[in-house]
Structures are given as C-alpha cells and as structure tokens.
C-alpha positions as CSV (number, residue, x, y, z in Angstrom):
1,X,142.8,31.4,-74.4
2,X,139.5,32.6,-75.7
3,X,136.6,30.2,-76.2
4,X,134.5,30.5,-78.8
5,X,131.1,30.3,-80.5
6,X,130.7,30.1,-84.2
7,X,126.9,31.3,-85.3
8,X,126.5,31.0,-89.1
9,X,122.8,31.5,-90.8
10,X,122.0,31.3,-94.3
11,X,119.3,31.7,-96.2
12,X,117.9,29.2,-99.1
13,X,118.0,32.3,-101.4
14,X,121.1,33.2,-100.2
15,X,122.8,30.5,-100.8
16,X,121.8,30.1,-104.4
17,X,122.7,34.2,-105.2
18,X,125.7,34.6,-103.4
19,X,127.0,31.3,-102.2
20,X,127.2,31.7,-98.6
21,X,126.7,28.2,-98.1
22,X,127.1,26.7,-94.4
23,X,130.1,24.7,-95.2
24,X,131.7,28.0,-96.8
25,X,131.2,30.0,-93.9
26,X,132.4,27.1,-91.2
27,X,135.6,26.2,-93.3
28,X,136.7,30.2,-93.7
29,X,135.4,30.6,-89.4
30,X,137.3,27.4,-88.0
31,X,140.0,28.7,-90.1
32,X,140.3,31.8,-88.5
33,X,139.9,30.4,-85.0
34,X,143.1,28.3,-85.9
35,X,145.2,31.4,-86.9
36,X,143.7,33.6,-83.6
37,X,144.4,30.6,-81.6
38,X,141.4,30.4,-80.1
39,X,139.5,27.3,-78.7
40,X,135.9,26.7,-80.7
41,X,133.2,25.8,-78.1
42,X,130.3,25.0,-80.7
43,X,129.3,25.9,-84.1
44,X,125.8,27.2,-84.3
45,X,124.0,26.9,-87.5
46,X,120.6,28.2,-88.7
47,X,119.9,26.8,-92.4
48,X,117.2,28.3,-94.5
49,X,116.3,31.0,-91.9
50,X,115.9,34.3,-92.6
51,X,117.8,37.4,-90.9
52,X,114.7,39.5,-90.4
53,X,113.9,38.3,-86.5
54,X,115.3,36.4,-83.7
55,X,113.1,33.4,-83.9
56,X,116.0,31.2,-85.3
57,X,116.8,27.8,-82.4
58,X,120.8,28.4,-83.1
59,X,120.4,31.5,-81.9
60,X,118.0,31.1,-79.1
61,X,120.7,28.3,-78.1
62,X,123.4,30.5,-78.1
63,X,121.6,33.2,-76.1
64,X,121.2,30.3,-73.4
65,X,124.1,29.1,-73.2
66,X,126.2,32.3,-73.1
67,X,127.6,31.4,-70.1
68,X,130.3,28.9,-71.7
69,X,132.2,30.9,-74.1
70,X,133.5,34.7,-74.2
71,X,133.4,35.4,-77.9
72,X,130.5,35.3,-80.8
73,X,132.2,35.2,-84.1
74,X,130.4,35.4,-87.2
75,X,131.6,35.2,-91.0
76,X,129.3,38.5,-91.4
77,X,127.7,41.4,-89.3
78,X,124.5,40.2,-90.9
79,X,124.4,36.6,-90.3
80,X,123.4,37.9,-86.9
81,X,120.3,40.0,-87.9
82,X,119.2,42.0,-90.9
83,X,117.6,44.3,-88.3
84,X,119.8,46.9,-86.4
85,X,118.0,46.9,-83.6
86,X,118.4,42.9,-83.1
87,X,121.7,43.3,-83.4
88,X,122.1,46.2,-81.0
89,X,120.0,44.4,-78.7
90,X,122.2,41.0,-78.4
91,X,125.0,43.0,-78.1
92,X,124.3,45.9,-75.6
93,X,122.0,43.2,-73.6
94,X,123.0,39.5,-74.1
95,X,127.0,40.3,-74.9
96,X,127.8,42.9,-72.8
97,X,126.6,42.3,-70.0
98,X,128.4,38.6,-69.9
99,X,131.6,40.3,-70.9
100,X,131.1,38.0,-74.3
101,X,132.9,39.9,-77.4
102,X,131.4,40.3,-80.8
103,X,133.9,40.0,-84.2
104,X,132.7,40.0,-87.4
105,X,135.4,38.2,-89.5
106,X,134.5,40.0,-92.7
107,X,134.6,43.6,-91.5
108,X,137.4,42.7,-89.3
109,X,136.2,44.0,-86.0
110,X,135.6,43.2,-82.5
111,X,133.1,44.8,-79.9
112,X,136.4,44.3,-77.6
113,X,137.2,47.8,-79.2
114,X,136.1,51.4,-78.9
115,X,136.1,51.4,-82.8
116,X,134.5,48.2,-83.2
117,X,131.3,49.4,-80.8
118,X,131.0,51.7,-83.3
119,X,131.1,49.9,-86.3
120,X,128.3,47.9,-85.1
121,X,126.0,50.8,-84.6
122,X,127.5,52.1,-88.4
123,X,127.2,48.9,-90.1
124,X,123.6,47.7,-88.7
125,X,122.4,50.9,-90.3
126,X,123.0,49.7,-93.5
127,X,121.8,46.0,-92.7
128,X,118.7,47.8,-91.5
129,X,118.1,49.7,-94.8
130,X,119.0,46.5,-97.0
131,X,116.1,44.9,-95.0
132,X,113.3,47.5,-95.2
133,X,114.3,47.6,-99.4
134,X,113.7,43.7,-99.5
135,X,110.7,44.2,-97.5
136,X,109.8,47.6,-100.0
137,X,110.2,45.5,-102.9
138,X,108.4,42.2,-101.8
139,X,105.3,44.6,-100.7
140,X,105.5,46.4,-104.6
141,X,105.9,43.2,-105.8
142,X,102.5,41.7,-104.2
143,X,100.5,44.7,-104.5
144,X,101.0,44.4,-108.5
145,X,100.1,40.8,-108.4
146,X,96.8,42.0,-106.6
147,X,95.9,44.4,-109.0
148,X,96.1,41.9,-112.0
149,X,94.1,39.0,-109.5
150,X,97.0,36.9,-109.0
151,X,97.5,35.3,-105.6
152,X,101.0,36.4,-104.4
153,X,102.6,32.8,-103.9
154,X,104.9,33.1,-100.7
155,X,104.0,31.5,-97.0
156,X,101.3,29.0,-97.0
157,X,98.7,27.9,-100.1
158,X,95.4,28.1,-98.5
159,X,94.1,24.6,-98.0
160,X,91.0,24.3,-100.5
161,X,93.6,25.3,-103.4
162,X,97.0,23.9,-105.0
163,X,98.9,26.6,-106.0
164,X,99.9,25.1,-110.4
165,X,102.3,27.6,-112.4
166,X,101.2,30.6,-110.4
167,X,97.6,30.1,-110.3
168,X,95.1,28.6,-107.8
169,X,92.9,25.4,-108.7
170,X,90.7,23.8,-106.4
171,X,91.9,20.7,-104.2
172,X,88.1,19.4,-104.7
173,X,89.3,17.0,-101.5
174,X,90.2,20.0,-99.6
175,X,87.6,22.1,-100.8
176,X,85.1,19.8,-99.5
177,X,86.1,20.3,-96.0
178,X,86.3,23.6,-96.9
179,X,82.4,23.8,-97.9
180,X,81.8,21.7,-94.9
181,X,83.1,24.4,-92.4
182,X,80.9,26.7,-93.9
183,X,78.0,25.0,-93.7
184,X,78.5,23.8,-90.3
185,X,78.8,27.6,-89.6
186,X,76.0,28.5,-91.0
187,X,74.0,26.1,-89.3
188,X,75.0,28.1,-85.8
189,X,77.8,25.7,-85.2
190,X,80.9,26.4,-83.1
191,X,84.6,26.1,-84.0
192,X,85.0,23.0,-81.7
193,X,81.8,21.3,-83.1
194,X,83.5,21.9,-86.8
195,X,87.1,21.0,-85.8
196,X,85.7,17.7,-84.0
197,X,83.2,16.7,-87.1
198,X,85.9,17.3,-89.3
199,X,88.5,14.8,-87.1
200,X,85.7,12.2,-87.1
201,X,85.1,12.4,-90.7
202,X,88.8,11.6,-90.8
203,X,89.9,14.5,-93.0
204,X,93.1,15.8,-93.9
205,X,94.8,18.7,-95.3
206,X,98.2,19.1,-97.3
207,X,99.5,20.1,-93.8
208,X,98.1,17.3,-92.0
209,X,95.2,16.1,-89.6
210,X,93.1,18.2,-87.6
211,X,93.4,18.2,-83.8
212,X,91.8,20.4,-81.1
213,X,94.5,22.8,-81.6
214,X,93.0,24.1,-85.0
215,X,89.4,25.7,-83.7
216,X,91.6,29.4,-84.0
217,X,91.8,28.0,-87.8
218,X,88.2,28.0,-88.6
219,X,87.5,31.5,-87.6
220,X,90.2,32.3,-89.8
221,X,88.5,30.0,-92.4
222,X,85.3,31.9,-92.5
223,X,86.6,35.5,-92.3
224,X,88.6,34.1,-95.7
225,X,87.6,36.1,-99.1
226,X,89.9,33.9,-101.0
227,X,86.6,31.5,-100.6
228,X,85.1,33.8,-102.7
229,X,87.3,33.8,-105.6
230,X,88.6,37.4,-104.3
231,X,92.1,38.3,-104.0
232,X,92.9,41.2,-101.5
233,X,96.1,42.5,-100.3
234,X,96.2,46.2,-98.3
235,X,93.9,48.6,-100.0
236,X,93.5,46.1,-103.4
237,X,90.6,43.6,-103.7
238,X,90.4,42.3,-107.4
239,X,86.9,40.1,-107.2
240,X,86.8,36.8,-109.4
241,X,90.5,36.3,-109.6
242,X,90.4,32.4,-109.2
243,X,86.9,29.8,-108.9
244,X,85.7,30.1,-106.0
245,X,84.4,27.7,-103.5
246,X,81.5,29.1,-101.4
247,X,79.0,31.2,-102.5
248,X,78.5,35.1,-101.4
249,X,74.8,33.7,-99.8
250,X,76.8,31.2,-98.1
251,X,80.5,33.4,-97.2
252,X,77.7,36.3,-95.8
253,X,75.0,33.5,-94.1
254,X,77.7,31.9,-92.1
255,X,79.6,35.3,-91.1
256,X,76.8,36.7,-90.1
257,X,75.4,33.4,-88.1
258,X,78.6,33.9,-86.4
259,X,78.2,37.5,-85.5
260,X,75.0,36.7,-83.8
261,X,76.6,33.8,-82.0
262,X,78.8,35.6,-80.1
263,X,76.4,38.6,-79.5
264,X,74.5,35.7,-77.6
265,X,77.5,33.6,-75.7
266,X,79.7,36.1,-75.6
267,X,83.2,36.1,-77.1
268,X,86.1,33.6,-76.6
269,X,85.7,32.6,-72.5
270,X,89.3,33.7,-71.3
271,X,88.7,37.1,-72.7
272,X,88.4,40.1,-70.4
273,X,84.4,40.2,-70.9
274,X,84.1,39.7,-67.0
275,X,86.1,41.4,-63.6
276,X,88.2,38.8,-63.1
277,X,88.9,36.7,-66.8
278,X,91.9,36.6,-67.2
279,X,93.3,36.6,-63.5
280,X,91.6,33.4,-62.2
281,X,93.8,29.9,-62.8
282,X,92.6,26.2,-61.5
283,X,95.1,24.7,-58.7
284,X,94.2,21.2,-59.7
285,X,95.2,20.9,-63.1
286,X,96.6,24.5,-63.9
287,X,94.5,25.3,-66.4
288,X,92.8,28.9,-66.7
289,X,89.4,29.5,-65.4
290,X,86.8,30.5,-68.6
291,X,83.4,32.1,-68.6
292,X,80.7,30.3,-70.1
293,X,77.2,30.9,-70.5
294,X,73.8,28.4,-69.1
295,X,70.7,29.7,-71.2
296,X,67.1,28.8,-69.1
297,X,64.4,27.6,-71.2
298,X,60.4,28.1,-70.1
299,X,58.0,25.2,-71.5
300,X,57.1,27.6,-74.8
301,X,61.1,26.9,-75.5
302,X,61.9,30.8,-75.3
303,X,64.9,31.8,-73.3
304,X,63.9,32.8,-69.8
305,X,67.2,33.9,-68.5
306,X,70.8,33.3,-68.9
307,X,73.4,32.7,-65.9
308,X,77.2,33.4,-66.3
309,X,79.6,30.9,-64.5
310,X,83.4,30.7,-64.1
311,X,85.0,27.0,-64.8
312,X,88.2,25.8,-65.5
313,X,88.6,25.1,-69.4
314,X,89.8,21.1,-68.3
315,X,86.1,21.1,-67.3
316,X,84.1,23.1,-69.4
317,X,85.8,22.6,-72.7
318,X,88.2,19.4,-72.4
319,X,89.3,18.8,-75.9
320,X,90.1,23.1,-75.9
321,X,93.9,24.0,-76.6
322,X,93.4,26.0,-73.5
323,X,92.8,22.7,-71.5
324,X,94.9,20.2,-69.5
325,X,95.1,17.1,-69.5
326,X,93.9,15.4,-66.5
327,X,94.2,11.4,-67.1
328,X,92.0,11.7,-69.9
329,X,88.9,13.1,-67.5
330,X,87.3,16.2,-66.9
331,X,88.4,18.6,-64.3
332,X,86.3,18.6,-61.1
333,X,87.3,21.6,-59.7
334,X,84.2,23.8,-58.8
335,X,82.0,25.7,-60.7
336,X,81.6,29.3,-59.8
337,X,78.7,32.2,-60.5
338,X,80.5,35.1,-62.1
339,X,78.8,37.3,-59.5
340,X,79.2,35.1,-56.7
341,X,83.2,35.0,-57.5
342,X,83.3,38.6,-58.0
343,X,81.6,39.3,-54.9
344,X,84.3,36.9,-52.8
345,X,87.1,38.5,-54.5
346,X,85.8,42.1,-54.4
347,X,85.7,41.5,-50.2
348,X,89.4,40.2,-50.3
349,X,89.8,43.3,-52.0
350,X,87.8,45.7,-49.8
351,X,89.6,43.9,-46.6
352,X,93.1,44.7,-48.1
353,X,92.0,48.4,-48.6
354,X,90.1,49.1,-45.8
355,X,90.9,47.2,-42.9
356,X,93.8,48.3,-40.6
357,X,96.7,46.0,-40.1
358,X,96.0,43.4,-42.9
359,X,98.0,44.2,-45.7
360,X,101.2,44.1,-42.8
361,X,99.8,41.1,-41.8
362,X,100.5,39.5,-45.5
363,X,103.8,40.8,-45.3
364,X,104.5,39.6,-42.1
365,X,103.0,35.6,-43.1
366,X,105.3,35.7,-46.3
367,X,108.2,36.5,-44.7
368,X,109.3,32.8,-43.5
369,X,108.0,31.4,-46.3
370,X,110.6,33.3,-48.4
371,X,113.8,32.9,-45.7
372,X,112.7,28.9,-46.2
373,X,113.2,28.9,-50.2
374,X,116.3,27.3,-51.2
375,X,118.8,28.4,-53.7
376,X,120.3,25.9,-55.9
377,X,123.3,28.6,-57.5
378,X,124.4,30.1,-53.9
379,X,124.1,26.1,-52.5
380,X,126.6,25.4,-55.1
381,X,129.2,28.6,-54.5
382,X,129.5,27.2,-51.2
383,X,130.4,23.7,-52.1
384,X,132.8,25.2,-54.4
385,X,134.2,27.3,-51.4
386,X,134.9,24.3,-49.7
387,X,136.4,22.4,-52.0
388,X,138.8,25.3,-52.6
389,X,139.1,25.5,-48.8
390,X,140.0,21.7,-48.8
391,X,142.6,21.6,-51.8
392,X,144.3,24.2,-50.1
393,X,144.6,22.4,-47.1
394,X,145.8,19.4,-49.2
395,X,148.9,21.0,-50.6
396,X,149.7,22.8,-47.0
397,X,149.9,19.6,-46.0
398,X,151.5,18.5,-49.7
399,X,149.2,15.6,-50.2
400,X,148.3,17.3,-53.5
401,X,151.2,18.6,-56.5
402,X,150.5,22.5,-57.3
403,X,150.2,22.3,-60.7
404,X,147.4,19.8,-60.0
405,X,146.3,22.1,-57.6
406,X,146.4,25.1,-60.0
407,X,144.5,23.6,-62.6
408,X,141.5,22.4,-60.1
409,X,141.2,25.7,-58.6
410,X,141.5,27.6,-61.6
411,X,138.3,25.5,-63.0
412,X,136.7,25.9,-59.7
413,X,137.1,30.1,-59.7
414,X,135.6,30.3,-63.1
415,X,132.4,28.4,-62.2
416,X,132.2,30.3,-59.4
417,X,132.6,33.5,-61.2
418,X,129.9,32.3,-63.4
419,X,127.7,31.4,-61.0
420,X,127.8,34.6,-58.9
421,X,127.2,36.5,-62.3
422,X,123.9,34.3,-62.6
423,X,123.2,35.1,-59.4
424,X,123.1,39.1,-59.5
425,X,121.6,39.1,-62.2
426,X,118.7,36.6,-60.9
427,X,118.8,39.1,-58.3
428,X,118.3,42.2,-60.6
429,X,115.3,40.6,-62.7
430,X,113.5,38.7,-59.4
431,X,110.1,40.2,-58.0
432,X,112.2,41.3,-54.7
433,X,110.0,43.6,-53.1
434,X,112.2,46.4,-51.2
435,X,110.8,48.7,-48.5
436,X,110.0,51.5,-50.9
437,X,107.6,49.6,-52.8
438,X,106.1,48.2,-50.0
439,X,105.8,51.8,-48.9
440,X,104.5,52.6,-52.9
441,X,102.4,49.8,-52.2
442,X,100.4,51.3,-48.9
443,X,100.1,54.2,-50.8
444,X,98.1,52.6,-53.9
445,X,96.0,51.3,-51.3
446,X,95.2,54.5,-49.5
447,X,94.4,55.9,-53.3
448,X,92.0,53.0,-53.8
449,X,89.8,53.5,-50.6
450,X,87.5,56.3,-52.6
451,X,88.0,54.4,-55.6
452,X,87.0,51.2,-55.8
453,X,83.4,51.0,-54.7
454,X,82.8,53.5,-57.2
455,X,84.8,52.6,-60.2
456,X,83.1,50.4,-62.9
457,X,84.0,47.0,-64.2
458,X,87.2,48.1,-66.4
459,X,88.6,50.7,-63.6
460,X,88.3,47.6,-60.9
461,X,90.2,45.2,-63.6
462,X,93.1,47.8,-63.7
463,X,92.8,48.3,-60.1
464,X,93.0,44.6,-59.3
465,X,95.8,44.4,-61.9
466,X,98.0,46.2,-59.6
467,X,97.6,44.4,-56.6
468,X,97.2,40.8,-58.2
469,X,98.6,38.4,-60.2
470,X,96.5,35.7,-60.4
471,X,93.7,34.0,-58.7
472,X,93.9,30.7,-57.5
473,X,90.8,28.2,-57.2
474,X,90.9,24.7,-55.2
475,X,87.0,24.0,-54.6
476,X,85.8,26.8,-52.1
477,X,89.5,28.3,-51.4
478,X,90.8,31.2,-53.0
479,X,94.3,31.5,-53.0
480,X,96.1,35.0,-54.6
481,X,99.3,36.1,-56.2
482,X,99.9,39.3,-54.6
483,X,102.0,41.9,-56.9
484,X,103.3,43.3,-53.5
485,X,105.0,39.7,-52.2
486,X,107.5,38.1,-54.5
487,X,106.4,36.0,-57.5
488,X,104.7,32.6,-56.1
489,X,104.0,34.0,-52.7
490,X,100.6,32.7,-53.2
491,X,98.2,33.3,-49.9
C-alpha cells in the first residue's frame, strides 16, 4: 500500500478569486486517497503563502521528512510552485532520488509514468509564464503609481507613515523616532549607539520594540528617500509625493556624516577589508572574530596613529546580532593585531607550502581521528541486523508465530532500507577526501610556492580560501579547518 503525503497551499487572493480554499482542496485529496486506497501519512498545509518560492514551512517539512512516505499528491501542479524550475527541482532532486512519486489529481498524472515526467516539464512551462505575467503586471502596475507620486501599497508601510485610503500620513509618534535616527546620524553616531538610544527611550514601532537585531535597519533608514517626501521605484522618482519628515540639509548632512564614518573606521568589521575576515571564528563562544579600529590621540587631541585589531564580536560589540551570548559577559578570548595574526597565519601557510613532509604529516594526524568518529545510522543497521538475526532464530526454534515474524521483519527491512539510503547519500554529500584530491591537493600547493610571497592581499584571501575553512582562536592557539581533511578535522 502506498503512503501518502498531502501538500495543499493557497493563497489569500486565491482563495477569494477562485475558491481554492484549504478545506476544498483536503476534502476532494482525502477523497481520492480513499478511492486509490492509499494510506495518508500527513496533510501539509501552507495558508496565505504564495507559489512564487520555496520558503513555505509545509513544504520545507515535507522535504525533511521525505523519508516516511512514497507519494506527494497535490490537488494542482501549481500548489507546488508557480516557478518551473522549483518544481523541476523537487522532483528530479528531492523525489526522485527517494523513489517518492509525484500526482497531480487535477491533471491526472503521476511522475510514476514516462508520460507523466513529461507533463511535469509541459505543464511547469505554463505555471512559469502565468508567474512572470503576475509579476509583469504587478511591476506595470507600480511603476504607474510612481509616475503619478503614489506609494505602491504592498509589503511593509515604512514606519514614520500609516498608509490611509492609499495615501501616506505621518505617524508623528513614529516619525519622531524617525527624526531622531537622523539626528543621531548626523551627529557622527553609529547604528548601535541609535538602536540602543532608541531601546532606552523605550520606543516602539507598528512592528514592535527595537532590539540589537535592528542596527541593519538604520542604515536602511537613512539611505530612505521616502524621508524626503520622494517616491522612487526603478528609473521613476516623483519628488514631493507625500510630507516629508526630514529635511534635504538633514537627509544629505547625516548621509554624508556617514560616508565619512566609514572612510575613517572602515566598513562593517566581518567584512573582507583584512587577509583573514571572514575566515577567523572564537573557540570559546563561537562567535566570529571582527576587525575593529583603536585611534591614538597626541596631547593637541589630533589623531597620531590608528591600530587595527582582530576580536571576537562577544567581546568587541556584545549587544551586536553577530554576538553570543556568554552568561550575560563579554568574551575574554584574546585580542589580536591584524598584522601580528596575519603574520602567524601567513607562516602556517608558508610551512604547509614549503616545508617537505608536513602537509603528509596532517594527513597522517587526521587519520585516527576520523576511524574514531562514530556513526549513529550504520550503529543502528547493525542493531537491526541482529534483531533480524535473532527473530529468525526464534521461529527455527518456533518460540515466535510467522506471521508475527513476517510482520516484524518486514518493518525491520524497511528501516533498514531507509537507513542505508541515508547513508549513501551522507556518503555522496560528506567532505570525504579521496586519494585524487589529496593528490589535486599537493599540486595546488606546488602552484602556490611562487605565488604566495608575491601575490597581494586579495590573491592570498583566494589562496587561503582553498586550503582553509576557517580559523580557530583559543587565546594564543590557532587551530585550522583544512579544506584538504574532512569537515571539522580541525588541527
């Protein structure tokens, strides 16, 4: 008997223009379960999402648990996706490969059939063209309210405004926080000293508090024409549309403020501005590492010199997104000089390239690490080996009935199956290094050896790319990821 997973989406709109309500499409589904005989394993529903993309839970859940079923049925080909390559995709490379069969009740297919593979390829086209008129249409549809100043209504109404019978008014509650960000910008203030005045202050928006989540949000903020009372859309910008809240002397003071800012610290600090952002990770709480700048002062007041450090964010910024939280402290882990990190990294590097014997040497270290790693899914097969082993033994001995026996090992096989099918393909996807990369490996390395003392800071980042995944700091110790050992061979 075939077991079965129902996914049914529908959209708000849809619902109200066509009627494809949930409980439609779940009565006619179940119903046609009944009459194929099949057993239902779950009923996946995504309300009010639309077809465009993948990023729906149901389906995400269903992709996960693909294991438990061998048919997807839908009430139509595009409940799955509006987009032909989303539906291609789950099919050729979720389905298939699971042996899990895809029917569309209304078109009255299956992926079980020659005809039905093709039909999928057929009908996606057209799901695909239906999606790029909507998105045709919606794009014609905001450009004209651009040209006659009208904000164009869908996603989120910007917080400063309320969005009244198709027009923007001011929030003057909103607005006020709104004025404040710019001011505070202005007055050479970063995002996290805005986000944390505005938390103290107590403010709130129509979507809520603030948090140290939302520093992203004031760059956004200021780079915001709407503030102006300008409405722009693609190539259209149709100037005093709605009131405005800033003023241009203010809108240009407090982007331009924030130009110079980062000219002098720098942009964001996990960005690649140094050799090694980006690659470098803290051991003791598992945050990334950041750069930051320490500007040196003479007794006049004028900057005498600037030094660049690495630090993890848990200790440089604490209340950053990007940090962790360590019992409500800072992160101790140590501080590092860019150059003086560099220059220990760049000598790991040197010794890997030019020194006979070491890069075996890694191999060789790794290799009872990895024969030590245990492996929950091959752990389990071999229970299940033995219990088939010992039921057998039962009935020899008839201590057990066979149809008892039949149904056990029958449940037993198909977990088994399952789990051997998980493990290939964890076998297929995992960093297993074989002996012709290693061998690609000592190659890259041999290529490096005129390369990297002369190669600037962007040709040693993609050189250090290849032989690295990340760097690991505990105090002095530098651990590292090597791309040439399996994933989490750290040394």
């Amino acid at each position: 008997m075939k077991k079965v997973a129902i996914y049914i989406r529908v959209s708000t709109q849809e619902q109200a223009e066509h009627g494809f309500s949930i409980g439609e499409q779940q009565e006619r589904l179940l119903a046609y379960c009944k009459a194929q005989n099949w057993l239902v394993h779950e009923v996946y529903i995504d309300g009010g999402y639309s077809g465009s993309n993948l990023n729906r839970p149901a389906i995400q859940k269903l992709k996960n648990d693909i294991d438990k079923f061998n048919v997807v049925l839908v009430y139509k080909l595009d409940r799955l996706s509006r987009s032909q390559f989303d539906i291609l995709d789950l099919i050729e490379k979720t389905f298939m490969p699971c042996n899990v069969d895809f029917v569309s009740m209304s078109e009255a297919f299956d992926t079980g059939t020659p005809f039905g593979r093709a039909m999928v390829g057929i009908l996606g086209v057209f799901a695909q063209l239906e999606r790029e008129q909507i998105r045709e249409r919606s794009a014609m549809g905001r450009k004209a309210r651009a040209k006659e100043g009208k904000f164009h209504g869908g996603g989120s109404i910007p917080v400063g405004y309320d969005y009244v019978d198709g027009e923007l008014i001011i929030n003057e509650y909103e607005a006020e926080q709104i004025r404040l960000i710019f001011e505070m910008a202005a007055d050479n203030k970063s995002n996290q000293e805005i986000v944390e005045k505005l938390i103290e202050s107590g403010y709130t928006t129509k979507y809520g508090k603030y948090n140290n989540n939302h520093t992203g949000r004031m760059s956004r903020v200021l780079k915001n024409e709407l503030y102006l009372g300008t409405i722009r859309y693609d190539d259209i910008v149709t100037p005093n549309s709605h009131t405005a809240i800033i003023s241009p002397e203010l809108f240009h003071k407090a982007n331009a403020t924030r130009k110079t800012r980062r000219a002098t610290y720098g942009d964001v600090g996990y960005r690649k501005t140094t050799l090694l952002a980006g690659f470098i990770w803290c051991v003791k709480c598992g945050a990334r590492y950041s750069t930051s700048i320490s500007k040196y002062k003479n007794k006049q007041g004028i900057v005498s010199s600037m030094q660049r450090y690495h630090s993890c964010y848990s200790r440089a910024f604490p209340k950053s997104k990007m940090a962790k939280n360590i019992n409500g402290n800072r992160c101790d882990n140590r501080i590092w000089r860019v150059e003086e990190l560099e220059n220990e990294v760049g000598n790991t590097i040197k010794k890997l390239i030019f020194e006979k014997g070491y890069f075996d040497k890694l191999i060789e270290l790794d290799k009872p690490k990895q024969a030590r790693k245990d492996n929950p899914t091959q752990n389990r097969i071999n229970d299940i080996n033995k219990q088939i082993e010992k039921l057998t033994e039962l009935y020899s001995l008839e201590q057990v009935p066979f149809e008892m026996l039949s149904i056990k090992i029958e449940g037993l096989y198909e977990e088994k199956q399952a789990l051997e099918n998980k493990l290939f393909a964890n076998a297929k996807t995992e960093n297993a290094v074989s002996p012709k990369t290693l061998i690609e490996f000592r190659e890259i390395l041999k290529g490096m050896e005129s390369l990297w003392d002369l190669a600037d800071r962007e040709q040693k980042r993609e050189l250090l790319s290849l032989l690295v995944r990340g760097i690991y700091i505990d105090g002095y110790k530098l651990s590292y990821d090597w791309t040439f050992l399996p994933k989490g061979s750290v040394e």
